[in-house]
N, C-alpha and C positions, 0 to 999 in steps of 0.2 A: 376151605373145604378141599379135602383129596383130591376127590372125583371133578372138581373145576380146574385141579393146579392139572389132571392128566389130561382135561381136554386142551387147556394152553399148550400142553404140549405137543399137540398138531402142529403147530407154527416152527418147529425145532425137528427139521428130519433126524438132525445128529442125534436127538436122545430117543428116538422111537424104541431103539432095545431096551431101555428103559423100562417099557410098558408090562414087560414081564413083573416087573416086582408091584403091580397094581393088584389091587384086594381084588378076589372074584367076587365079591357082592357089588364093587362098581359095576366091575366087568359085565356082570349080570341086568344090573341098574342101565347102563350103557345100550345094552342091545334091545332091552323092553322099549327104550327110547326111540331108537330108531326103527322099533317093528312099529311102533304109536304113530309116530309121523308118517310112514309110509301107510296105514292105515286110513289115518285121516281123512284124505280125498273121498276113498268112497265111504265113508261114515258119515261124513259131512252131507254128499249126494241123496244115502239112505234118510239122511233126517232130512232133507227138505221135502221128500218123498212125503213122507210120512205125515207131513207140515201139512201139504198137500191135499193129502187122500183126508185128515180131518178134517178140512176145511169145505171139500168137497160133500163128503156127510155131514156138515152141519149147514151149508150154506146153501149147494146144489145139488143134491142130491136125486131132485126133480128133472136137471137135465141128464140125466147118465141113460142111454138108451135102452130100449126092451130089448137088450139080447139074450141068445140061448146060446150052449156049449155041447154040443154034440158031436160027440167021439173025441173030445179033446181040439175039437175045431171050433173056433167064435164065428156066428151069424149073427146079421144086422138085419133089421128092417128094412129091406128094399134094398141092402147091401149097402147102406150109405154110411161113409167117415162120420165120427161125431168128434168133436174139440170142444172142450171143456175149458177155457180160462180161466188161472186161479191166480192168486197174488204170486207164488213162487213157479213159475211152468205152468204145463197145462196136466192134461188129462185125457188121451185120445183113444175112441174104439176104432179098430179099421180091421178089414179083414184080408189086405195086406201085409206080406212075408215081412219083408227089409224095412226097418227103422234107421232111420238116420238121426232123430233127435235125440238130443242131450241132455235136454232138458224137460222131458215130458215120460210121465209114468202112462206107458203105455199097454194096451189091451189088443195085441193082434191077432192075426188068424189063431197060430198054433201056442203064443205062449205069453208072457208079461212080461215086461220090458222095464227093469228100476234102475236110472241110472246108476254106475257107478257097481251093479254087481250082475251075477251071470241070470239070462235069463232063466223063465219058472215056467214049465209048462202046465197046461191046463189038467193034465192029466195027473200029477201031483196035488192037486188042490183040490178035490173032489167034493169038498164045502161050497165051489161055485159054480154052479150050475144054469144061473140066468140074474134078471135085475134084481127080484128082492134075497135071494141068500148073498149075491154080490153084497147089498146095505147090511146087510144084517152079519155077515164076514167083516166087512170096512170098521161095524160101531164094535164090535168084539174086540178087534183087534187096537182101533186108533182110542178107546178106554185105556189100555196098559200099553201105549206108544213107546213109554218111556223106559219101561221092562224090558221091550224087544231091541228098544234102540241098544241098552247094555247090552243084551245078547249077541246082538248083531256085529258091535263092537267090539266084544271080548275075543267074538269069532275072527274078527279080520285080523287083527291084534296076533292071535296064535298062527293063524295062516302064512302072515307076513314072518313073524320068528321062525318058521320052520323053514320059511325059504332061506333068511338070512343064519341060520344056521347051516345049512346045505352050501353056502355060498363062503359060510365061512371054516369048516372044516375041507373044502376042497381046495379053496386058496393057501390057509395054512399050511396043508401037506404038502403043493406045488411047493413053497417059498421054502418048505422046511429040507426038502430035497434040494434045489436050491442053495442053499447056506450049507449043507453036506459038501454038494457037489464043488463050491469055491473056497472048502477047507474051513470053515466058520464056523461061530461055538453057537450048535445050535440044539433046541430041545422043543418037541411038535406042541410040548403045552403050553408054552412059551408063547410060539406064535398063536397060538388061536387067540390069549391075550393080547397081543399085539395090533394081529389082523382084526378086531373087535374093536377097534379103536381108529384102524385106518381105513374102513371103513363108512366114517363116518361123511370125508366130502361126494364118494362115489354114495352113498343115501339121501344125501342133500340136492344131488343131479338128479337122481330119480326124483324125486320128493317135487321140484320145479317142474320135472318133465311131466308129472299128472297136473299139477295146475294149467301148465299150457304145454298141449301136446306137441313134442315134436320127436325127429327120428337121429337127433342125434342124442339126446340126452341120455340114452341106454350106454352105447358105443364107448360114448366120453367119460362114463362114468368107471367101465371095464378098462379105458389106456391110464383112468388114474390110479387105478389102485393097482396096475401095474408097475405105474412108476416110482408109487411111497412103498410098494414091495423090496423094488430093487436096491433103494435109499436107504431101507431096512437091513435090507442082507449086507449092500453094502458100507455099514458104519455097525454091523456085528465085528464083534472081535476076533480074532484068530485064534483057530483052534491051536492048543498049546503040543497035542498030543501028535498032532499033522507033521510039526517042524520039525 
């Protein structure tokens, strides 16, 4: 298959020019790929959520506390934390600001806490008002889990390509001025093929860096596709017209 002999060709800096004569439906194929995997992490987060909050309305739904949501702000009884353990995380009320867990779909003061995506304030959700439209929201919703997980999905999916588009029409142009400026035969459609493809181990450094966080995974992934840029420019051909 085409699209496997171009990704072999990551291992070969010499033919990265190359990359220009690849079909845009790989090309295309290519980048839906790595917006999917950069996606993954918090889809994966959102569905266990999800896993969660059903289990919780089928199981314990008895322990979820009488609280009320006035003006967008959550009240407890007595003002007391509740934890909920479930097979995947927990499930906590508190009417504390700052979340630090990662693994618990949480209910605080001002807003809702799901791993993996931004939070939700209360003030947007106007279907939840105290404990029984909370259960009766939860069975609504965890009925068509599997509808929202696609949508959820589809949404992170387009999020993720618009950034790696942004990231790839600006690297392109940098590289394509670039290959100008060192006399090289070069053409900006060219690279965006190109850079679509060398991008792929700096998404793979991200892609590790959401499984286990850390603060170099970003950085390291900006000095590589620096360096398969320059490998690029430098094993373009000489401009014929220059000399």
């Amino acid at each position: 298959m085409k699209y496997l002999l171009a990704l072999k060709r990551l291992f070969t800096p010499q033919k990265y020019p190359l990359y220009r004569t690849t079909p845009l439906r790989y090309v295309f194929l290519h980048l839906i790929i790595l917006a999917t995997l950069l996606a993954a992490p918090a889809a994966s987060h959102f569905y266990q959520s999800m896993t969660s909050l059903s289990q919780l309305i089928e199981e314990k739904s008895d322990a979820i506390p009488a609280f009320t949501i006035q003006n967008g702000h959550l009240e407890l009884p007595d003002h007391q934390k509740t934890v909920i353990h479930l097979n995947q995380g927990s499930v906590i009320f508190t009417e504390q600001e700052s979340i630090l867990s990662d693994n618990a779909f949480t209910f605080s003061r001002n807003q809702i806490h799901i791993p993996g995506l931004d939070p939700i304030s209360y003030q947007n959700i106007s279907t939840i008002t105290d404990r029984s439209s909370l259960i009766d929201t939860l069975k609504t919703f965890t009925s068509s889990v599997y509808f929202y997980f696609m949508l959820v999905l589809l949404a992170l999916i387009l999020i993720q390509l618009f950034i790696i588009l942004i990231k790839l029409i600006s690297i392109s142009l940098v590289a394509h001025l670039a290959a100008l400026l060192f006399k090289k035969k070069s053409r900006f459609m060219n690279w965006l093929k190109i850079t679509s493809f060398l991008l792929t181990i700096p998404v793979l450094l991200q892609y590790i860096g959401l499984l286990v966080p850390n603060t170099l995974s970003y950085p390291l992934s900006w000095c590589i596709i620096i360096l398969l840029t320059c490998l690029t420019v430098y094993h373009l051909p000489g401009n014929k017209k220059a000399r």
